[in-house]
C-alpha positions as CSV (number, residue, x, y, z in Angstrom):
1,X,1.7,98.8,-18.9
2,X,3.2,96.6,-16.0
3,X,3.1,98.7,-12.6
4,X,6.2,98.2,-11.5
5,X,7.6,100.7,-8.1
6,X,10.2,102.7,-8.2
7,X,12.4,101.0,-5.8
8,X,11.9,97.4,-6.9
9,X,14.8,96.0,-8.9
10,X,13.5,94.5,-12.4
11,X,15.9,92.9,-15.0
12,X,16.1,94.4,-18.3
13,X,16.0,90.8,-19.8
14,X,12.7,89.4,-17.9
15,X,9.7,89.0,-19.2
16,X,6.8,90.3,-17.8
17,X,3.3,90.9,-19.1
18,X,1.5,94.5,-19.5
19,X,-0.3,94.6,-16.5
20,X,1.9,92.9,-13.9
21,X,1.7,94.8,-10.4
22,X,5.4,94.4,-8.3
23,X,5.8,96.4,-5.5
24,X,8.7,98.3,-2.7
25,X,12.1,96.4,-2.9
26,X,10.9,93.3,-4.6
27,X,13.8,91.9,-7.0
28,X,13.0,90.3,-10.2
29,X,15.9,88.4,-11.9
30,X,16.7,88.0,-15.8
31,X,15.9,84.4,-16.3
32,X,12.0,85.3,-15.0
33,X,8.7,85.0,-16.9
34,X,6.0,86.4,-15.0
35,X,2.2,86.1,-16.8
36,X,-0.9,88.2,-17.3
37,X,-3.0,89.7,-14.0
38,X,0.3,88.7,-11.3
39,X,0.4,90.9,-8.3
40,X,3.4,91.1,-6.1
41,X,3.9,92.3,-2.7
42,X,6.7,94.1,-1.3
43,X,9.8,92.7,-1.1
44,X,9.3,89.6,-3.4
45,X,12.0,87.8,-4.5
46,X,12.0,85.9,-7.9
47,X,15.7,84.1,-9.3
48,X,17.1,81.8,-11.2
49,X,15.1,80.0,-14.5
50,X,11.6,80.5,-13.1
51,X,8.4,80.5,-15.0
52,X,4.9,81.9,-13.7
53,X,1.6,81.5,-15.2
54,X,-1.6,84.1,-14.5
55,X,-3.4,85.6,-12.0
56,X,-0.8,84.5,-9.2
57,X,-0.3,86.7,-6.4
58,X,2.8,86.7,-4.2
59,X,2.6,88.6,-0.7
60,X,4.9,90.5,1.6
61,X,8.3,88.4,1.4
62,X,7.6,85.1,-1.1
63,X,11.3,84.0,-1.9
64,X,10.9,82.0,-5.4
65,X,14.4,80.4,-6.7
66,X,16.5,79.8,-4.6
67,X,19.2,76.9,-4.8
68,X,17.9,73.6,-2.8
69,X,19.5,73.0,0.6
70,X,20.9,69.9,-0.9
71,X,24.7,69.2,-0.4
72,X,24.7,66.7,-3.6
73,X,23.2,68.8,-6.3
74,X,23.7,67.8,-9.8
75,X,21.2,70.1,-11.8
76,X,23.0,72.3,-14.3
77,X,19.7,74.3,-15.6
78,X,17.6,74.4,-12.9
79,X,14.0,75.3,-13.2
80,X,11.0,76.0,-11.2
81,X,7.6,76.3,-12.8
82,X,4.1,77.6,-11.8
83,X,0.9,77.2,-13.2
84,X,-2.3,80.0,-12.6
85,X,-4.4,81.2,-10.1
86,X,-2.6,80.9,-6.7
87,X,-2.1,82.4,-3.6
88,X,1.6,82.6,-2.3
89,X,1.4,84.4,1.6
90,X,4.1,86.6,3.6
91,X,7.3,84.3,3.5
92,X,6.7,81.5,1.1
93,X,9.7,80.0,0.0
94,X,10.3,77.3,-2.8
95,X,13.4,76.3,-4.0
96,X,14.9,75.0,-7.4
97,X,15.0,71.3,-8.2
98,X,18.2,69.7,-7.6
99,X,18.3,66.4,-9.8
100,X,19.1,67.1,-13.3
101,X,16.1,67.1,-15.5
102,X,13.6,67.7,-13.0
103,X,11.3,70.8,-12.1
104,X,10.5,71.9,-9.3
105,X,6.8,72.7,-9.9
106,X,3.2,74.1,-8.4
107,X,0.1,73.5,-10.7
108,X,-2.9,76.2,-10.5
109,X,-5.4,77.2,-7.9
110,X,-3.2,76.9,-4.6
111,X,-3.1,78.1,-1.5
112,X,0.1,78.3,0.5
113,X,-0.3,80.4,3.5
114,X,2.7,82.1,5.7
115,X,5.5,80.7,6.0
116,X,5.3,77.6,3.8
117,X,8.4,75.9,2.5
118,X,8.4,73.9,-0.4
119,X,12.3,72.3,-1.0
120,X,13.9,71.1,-4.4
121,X,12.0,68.8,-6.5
122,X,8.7,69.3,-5.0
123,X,5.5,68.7,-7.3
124,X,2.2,70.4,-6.1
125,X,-0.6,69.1,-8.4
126,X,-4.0,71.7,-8.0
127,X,-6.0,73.1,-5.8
128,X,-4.0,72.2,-2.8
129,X,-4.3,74.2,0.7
130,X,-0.7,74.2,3.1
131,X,-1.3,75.6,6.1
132,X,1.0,78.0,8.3
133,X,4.3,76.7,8.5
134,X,4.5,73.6,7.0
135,X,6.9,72.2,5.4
136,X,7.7,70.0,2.4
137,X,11.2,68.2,2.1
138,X,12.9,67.2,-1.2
139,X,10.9,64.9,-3.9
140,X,7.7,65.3,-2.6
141,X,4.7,64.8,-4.7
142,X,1.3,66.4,-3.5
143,X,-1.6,65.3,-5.8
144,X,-5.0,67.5,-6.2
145,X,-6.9,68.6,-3.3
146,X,-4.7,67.3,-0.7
147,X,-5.4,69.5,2.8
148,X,-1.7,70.0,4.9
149,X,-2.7,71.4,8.2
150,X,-0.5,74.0,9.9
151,X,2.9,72.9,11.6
152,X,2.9,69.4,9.6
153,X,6.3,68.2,8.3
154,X,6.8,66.0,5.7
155,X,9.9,63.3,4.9
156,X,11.4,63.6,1.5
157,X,10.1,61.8,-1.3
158,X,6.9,61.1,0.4
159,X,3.8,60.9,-2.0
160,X,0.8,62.3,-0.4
161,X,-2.9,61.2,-2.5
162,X,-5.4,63.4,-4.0
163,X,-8.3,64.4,-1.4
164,X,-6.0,63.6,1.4
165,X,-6.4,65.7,4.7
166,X,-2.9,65.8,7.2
167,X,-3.4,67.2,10.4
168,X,-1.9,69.8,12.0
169,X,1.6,69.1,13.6
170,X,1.6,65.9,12.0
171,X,5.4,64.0,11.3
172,X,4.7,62.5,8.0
173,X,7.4,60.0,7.0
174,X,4.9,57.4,5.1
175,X,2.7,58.1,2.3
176,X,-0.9,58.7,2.7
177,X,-3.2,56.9,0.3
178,X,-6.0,59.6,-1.7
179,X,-9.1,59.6,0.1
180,X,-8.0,59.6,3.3
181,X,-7.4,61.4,7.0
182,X,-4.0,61.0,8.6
183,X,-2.4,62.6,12.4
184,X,0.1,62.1,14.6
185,X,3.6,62.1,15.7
186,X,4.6,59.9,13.4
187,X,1.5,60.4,11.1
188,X,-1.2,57.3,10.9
189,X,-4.4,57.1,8.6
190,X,-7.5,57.4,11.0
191,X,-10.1,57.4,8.0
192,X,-11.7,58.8,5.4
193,X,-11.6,62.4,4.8
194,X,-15.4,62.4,4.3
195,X,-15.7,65.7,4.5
196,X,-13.3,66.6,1.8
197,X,-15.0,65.1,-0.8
198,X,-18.4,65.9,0.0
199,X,-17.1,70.0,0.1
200,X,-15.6,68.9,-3.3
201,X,-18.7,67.1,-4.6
202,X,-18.0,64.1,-4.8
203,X,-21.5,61.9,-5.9
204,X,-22.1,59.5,-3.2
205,X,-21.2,56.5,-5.7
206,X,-17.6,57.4,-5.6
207,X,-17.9,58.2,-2.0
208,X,-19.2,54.5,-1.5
209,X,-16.2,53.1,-3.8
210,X,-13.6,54.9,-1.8
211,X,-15.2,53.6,1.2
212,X,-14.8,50.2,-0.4
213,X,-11.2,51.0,-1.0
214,X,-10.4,51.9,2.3
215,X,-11.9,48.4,4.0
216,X,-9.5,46.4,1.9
217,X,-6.1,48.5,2.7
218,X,-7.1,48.5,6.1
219,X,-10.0,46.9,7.4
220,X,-9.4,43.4,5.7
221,X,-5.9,42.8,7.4
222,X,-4.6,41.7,3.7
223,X,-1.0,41.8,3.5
224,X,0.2,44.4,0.9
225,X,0.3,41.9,-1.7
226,X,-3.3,40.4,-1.6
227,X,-5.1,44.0,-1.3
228,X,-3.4,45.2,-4.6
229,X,-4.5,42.1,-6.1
230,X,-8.2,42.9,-4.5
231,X,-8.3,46.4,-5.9
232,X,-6.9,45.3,-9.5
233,X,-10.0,42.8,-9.8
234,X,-11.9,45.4,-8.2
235,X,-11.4,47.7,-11.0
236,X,-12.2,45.0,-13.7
237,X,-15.9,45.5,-12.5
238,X,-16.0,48.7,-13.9
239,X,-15.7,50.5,-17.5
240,X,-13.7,53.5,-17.3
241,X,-16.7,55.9,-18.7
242,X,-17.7,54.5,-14.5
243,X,-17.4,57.2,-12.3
244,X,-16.3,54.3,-9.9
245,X,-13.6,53.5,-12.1
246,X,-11.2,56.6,-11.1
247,X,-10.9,56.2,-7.2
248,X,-10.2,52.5,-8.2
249,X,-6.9,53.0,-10.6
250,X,-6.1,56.1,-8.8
251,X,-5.2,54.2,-5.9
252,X,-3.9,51.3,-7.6
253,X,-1.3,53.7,-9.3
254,X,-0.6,55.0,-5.9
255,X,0.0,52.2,-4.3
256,X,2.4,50.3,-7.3
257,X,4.1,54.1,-7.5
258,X,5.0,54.5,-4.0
259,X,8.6,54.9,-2.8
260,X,8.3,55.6,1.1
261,X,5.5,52.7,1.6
262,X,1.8,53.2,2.5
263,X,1.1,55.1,5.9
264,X,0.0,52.5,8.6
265,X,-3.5,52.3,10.1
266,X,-4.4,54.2,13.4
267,X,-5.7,51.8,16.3
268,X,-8.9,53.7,16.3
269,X,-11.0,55.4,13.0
270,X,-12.8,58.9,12.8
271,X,-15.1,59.2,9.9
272,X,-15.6,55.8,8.1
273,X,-19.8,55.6,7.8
């Protein structure tokens, strides 16, 4: 039986599983389905078409559906869905998408700390860490085990690649290819985020491919053109049963997918070996 307090406000018409914990004052609206093993803090606040997976748990203040701070939406049923296994802090907030047909969605395994804003028609792949107060602007795409620092701000409809460490009060108004390390005010790609991967354990192979990777975007001084060409015969090297192969067509896709353009070099590197 779901544990729900006496003071929090729970439609009759939700959906909630047997053993969901919600605590003081939180307020739970009709349209939500809340899975198996969720705990919520005091004063959570759930609205609108939301869906929630398991094991999630939502501390002191998460604000979950609320309309997009977008003066042109045209969204008739909007929707936010969440996947299993994260970690919302005090004071998350993540609005509903506001172009019709999409979802505003966050995958499983996350970790948003205080004060982290996700806007309308964000997509957080899985296991991603957001650090205090940052925040995420309209049509952004965050793909798996990307590392946002505290304080960082990121342009709408920026793409930001898997393994991808920002740092902490970064502008980020370009995207940052997978793989690497980016800083600044605006944001520029210093290196590899080494680190990352190894933590994530990554076999040096793929370490030495992405390493590879990164010398052509920014080490060769190709034009756009010629290092999307490079990494395309690149991949024909390798079978995709190759754990070289992945890194390879992940950037590729990336790179042919990107809307803001890719994030410009730093004068100086950090951690390419």
């Amino acid at each position: 039986m779901s544990k729900i307090h006496n003071t929090a406000i729970v439609s009759e018409k939700a959906v909630i599983a047997d053993d969901v914990e919600i605590g003081p004052f939180s307020i739970i609206g009709p349209d939500v389905k809340i899975g198996k093993g969720c705990k919520l803090d005091s004063y959570v606040h759930i609205k609108g078409k939301v869906e929630i997976g398991e094991n999630n748990t939502f501390y002191n203040g998460v604000f979950i559906g609320e309309s997009g701070q977008d003066l042109t939406v045209k969204n008739p049923i909007p929707s936010i869905k969440i996947g299993n296994n994260n970690h919302f802090r005090e004071f998350v907030t993540i609005h509903q998408p506001s172009k019709e047909g999409n979802i505003t969605t966050v995958g499983n395994n996350n970790f948003l700390m205080g004060h982290v804003h996700l806007a309308h028609d964000v997509k957080l792949a899985n296991n991603i860490i957001i650090v205090q107060n940052s925040i995420l602007a309209g049509y952004i795409e965050v793909q798996d085990k990307a590392y946002i620092s505290g304080l960082v701000a990121v342009h709408q409809f920026v793409k930001i690649g898997k393994y991808t460490l920002l740092g902490g009060g970064s502008k980020v108004t370009l995207d940052p290819p997978p793989y690497t390390t980016s800083t600044g005010h605006p944001s520029a790609v210093h290196g590899l985020n080494l680190i990352g991967m190894r933590r994530s354990g990554l076999s040096k192979e793929v370490i030495r491919t992405v390493k590879e990777i990164y010398k052509i975007l920014y080490l060769k001084n190709y034009p756009p053109k010629k290092s999307l060409i490079t990494l395309e015969a690149l991949l024909k090297e390798y079978t995709p049963e190759n754990e070289s192969y992945q890194p390879i067509n992940d950037t590729i896709e990336f790179i042919k997918n990107s809307k803001r353009g890719l994030m410009a070099k730093a004068s100086k590197d950090l951690d390419v070996e």
